[in-house]
C-alpha positions in Angstrom: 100.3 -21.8 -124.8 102.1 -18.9 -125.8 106.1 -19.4 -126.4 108.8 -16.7 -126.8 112.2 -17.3 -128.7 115.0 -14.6 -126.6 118.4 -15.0 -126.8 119.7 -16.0 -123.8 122.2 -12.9 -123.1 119.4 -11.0 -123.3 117.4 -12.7 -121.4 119.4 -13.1 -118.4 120.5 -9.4 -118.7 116.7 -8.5 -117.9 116.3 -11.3 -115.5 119.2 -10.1 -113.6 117.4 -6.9 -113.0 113.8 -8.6 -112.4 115.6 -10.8 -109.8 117.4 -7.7 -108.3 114.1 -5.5 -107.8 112.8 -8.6 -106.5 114.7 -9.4 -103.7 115.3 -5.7 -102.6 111.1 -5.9 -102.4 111.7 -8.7 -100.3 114.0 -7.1 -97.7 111.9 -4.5 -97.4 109.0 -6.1 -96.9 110.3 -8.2 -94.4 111.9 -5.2 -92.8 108.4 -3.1 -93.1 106.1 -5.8 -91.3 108.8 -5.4 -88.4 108.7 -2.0 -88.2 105.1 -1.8 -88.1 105.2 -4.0 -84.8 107.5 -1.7 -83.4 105.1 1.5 -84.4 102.3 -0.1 -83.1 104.0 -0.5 -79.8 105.4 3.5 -79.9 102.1 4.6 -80.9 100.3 3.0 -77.8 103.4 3.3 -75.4 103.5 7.3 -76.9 99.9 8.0 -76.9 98.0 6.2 -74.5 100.2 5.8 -71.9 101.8 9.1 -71.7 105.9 7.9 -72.1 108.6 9.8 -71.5 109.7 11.3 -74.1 107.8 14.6 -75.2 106.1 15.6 -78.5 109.5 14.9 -80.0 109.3 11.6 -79.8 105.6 11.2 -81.0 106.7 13.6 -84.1 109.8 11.9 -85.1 108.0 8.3 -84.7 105.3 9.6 -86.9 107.5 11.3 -89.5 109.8 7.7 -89.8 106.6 6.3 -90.1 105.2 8.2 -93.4 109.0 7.9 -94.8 109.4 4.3 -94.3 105.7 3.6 -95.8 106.9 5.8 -99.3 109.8 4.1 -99.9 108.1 0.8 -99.2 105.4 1.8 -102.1 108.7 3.4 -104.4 110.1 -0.1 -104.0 106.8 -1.8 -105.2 106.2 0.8 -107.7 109.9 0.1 -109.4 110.1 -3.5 -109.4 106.7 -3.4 -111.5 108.1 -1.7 -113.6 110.9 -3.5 -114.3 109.2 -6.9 -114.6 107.2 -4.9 -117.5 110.5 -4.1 -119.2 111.2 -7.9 -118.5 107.5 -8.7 -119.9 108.6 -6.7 -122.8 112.2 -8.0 -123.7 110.9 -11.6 -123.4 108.0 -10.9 -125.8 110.2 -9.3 -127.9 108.3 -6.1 -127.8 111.2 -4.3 -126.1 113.0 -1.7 -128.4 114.0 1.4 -127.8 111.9 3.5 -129.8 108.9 1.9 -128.4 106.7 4.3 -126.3 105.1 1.6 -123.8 109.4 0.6 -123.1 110.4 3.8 -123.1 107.9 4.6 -120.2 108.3 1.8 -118.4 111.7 2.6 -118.3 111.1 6.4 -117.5 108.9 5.4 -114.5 111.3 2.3 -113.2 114.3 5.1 -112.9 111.9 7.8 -111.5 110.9 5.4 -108.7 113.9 4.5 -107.7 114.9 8.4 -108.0 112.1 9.5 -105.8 113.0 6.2 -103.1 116.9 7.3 -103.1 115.5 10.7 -102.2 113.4 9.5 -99.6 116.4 7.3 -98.0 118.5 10.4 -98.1 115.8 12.5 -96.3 115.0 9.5 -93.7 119.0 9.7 -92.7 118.7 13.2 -92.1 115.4 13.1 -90.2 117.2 10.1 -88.1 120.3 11.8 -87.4 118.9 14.7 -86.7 116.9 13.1 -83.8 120.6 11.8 -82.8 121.9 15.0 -82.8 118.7 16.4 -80.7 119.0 13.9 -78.2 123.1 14.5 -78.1 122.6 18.0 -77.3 120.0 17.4 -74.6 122.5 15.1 -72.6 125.3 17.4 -72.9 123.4 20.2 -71.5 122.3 22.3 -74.5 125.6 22.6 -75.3 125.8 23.9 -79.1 129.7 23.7 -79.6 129.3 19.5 -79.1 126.9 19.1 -81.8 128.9 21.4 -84.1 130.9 18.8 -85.6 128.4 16.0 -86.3 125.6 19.2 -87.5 128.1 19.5 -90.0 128.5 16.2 -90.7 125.1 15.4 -91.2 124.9 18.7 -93.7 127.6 16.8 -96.1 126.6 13.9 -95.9 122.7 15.2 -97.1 124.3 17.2 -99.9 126.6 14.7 -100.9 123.7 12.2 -101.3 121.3 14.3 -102.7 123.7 14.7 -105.6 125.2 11.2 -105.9 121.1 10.2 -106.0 120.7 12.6 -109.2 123.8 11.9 -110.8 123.2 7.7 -110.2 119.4 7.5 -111.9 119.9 11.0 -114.3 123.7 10.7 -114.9 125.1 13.4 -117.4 127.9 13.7 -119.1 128.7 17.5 -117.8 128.0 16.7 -114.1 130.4 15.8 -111.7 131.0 12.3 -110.8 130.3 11.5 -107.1 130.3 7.8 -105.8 127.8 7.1 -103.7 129.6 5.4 -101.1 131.1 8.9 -99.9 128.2 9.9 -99.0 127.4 6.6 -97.2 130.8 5.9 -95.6 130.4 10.0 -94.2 127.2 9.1 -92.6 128.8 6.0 -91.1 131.1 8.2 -89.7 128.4 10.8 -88.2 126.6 8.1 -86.7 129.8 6.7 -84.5 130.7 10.2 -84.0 127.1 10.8 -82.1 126.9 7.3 -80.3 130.4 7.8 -79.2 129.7 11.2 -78.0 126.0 10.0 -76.3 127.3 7.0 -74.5 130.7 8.4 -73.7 128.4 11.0 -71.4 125.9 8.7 -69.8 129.0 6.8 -69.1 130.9 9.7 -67.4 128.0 10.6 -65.3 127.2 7.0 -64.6 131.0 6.4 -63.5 131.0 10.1 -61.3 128.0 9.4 -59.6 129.3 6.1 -58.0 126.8 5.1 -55.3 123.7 5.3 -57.3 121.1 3.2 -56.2 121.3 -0.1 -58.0 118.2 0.4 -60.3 119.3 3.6 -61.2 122.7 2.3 -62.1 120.6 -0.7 -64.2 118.8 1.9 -66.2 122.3 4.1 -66.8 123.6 0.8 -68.0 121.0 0.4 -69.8 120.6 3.9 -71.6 124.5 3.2 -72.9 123.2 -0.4 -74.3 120.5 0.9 -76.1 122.8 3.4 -77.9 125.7 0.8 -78.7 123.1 -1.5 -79.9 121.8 1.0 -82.6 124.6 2.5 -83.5 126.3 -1.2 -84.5 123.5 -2.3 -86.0 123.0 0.3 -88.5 126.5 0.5 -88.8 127.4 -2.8 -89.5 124.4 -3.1 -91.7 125.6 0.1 -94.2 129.4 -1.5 -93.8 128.4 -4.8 -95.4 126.4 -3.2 -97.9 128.9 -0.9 -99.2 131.2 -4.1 -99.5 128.8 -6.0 -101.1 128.1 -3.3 -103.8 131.6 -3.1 -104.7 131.7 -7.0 -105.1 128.9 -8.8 -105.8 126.2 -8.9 -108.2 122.8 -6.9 -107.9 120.8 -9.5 -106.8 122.8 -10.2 -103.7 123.9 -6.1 -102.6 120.0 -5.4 -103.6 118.9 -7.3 -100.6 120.6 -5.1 -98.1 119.2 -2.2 -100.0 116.0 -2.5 -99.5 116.4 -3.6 -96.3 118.4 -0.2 -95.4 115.5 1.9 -96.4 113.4 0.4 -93.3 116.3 0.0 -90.7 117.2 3.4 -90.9 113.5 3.6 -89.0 113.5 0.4 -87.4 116.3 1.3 -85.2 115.6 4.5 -83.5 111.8 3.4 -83.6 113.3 -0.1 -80.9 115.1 2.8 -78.5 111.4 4.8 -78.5 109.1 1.5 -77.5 112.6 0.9 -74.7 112.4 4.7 -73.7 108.4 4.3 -73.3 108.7 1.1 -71.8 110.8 2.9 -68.7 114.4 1.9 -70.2 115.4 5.6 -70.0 116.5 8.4 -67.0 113.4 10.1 -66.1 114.0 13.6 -64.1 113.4 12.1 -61.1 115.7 10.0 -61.2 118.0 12.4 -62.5 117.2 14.6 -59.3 117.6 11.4 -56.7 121.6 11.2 -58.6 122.2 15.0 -58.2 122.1 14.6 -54.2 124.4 11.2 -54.7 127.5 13.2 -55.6 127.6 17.1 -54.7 130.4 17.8 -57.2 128.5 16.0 -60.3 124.5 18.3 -59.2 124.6 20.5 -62.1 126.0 17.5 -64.3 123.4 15.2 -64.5 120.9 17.9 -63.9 121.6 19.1 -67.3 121.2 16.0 -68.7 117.2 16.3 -69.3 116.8 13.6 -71.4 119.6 10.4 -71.5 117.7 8.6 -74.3 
């Protein structure tokens, strides 16, 4: 049996990093053979049975899909690597003018480069669909969506940025902390559940005799964008907490896990849209009779989730 001698600094400096990658893989695999589920279901819902919904739906779904499944290979890809730098150190074949370290080192940071690109792509992909669906309610009205268009735009370039400077940092570039970028797409995504659910709301509450499974499936439209909203939410607050606090091995988890609920989420309100959970236009049409004054209103409102 083969032993190695390793100082034990050392040693728990790379383990520390092995055990990091690890558990990140972890989440996300966990999170990944969820999401699959879920896809299966849209794709069959989407496809075979002809949900409401639109192309949009089928093209966003299948988009989240391809994004979730590279970041999910990124993850893999960079936790080989570092258990090859750990391989290394504890062989003591780890220095840093060797070529095999300095490429697995290379490749560990360009895999997680390429996966923090991906994440920041998937956010804008997801709140884009947000913002979509937001305009849609509100009647294809361009000055609502202004705010959280704008948003969204920051908080891409913001990320892209913090993404480059955290894996390729230099000493002439500017400084950007992550969590901006983060806590500002926190902030988007309230901004668009508040302003989605604040208008099924109002139309729910003008429109007062609806017909009681009408009123079920408004009420249920405002659920289903609450739920994501908190979820996600809650899930990037902790993490940013963690990451301030706590060692790698425990904020890692909720890393990796973040790169497949970004997906999970909005993929949960297209299986509950194709199940029938939504406001279909005839519906729609059967409320604009309920309440003269609220017609063109809810008429407007072509697609509630």
């Amino acid at each position: 049996m083969v032993q190695f001698t390793i100082e034990s600094s050392v040693f728990n400096a790379f383990w520390d990093i092995c055990a990091a990658e690890l558990f990140s893989v972890m989440s996300e695999m966990l999170f990944y053979g969820i999401f699959l589920v879920l896809v299966a279901f849209a794709a069959n819902l989407l496809l075979r049975k002809h949900a409401t919904g639109g192309p949009i739906l089928v093209y966003s779904t299948a988009a989240m899909f391809m994004l979730a499944t590279l970041q999910f290979l990124f993850r893999i890809l960079a936790a080989r690597k570092a258990y090859l730098v750990f391989y290394l150190a504890v062989g003591g074949q780890f220095a840093p003018e060797s070529e095999l370290a300095r490429n697995a080192l290379a490749k560990n940071v360009m895999y997680n480069f390429v996966e923090d690109v991906l994440l920041v792509t998937n956010n804008a992909l997801t709140d884009g669909v947000l913002i979509y669906r937001c305009w849609l309610i509100w009647g294809k009205n361009y000055y609502v969506i202004a705010g959280p268009s704008v948003m969204l735009l920051l908080t891409s370039i913001l990320s892209y940025l913090s993404a480059v400077e955290g894996d390729y940092p230099s000493a002439k570039g500017p400084a950007i902390d992550l969590r901006i970028g983060f806590l500002l797409g926190v902030l988007t995504n309230i901004v668009l559940v508040g302003l989605t659910a604040g208008r099924i709301f109002n139309t729910r509450r003008t429109a007062r005799n609806l017909q009681s499974a009408v009123a079920r499936r408004y009420n249920t439209a405002i659920a289903m964008v609450l739920e994501s909203g908190l979820i996600l939410t809650t899930w990037v607050v902790i993490y940013l907490i963690l990451r301030s606090l706590a060692p790698p091995t425990t904020w890692r988890v909720f890393r990796g896990g973040l790169a497949i609920l970004l997906n999970i989420v909005p993929t949960m309100i297209v299986v509950r849209v194709g199940l029938g959970h939504s406001i279909n236009e005839s519906e729609r049409t059967r409320v604009s009779s309920v309440n003269e004054n609220t017609t063109s209103t809810i008429k407007s409102d072509k697609n509630m989730v």
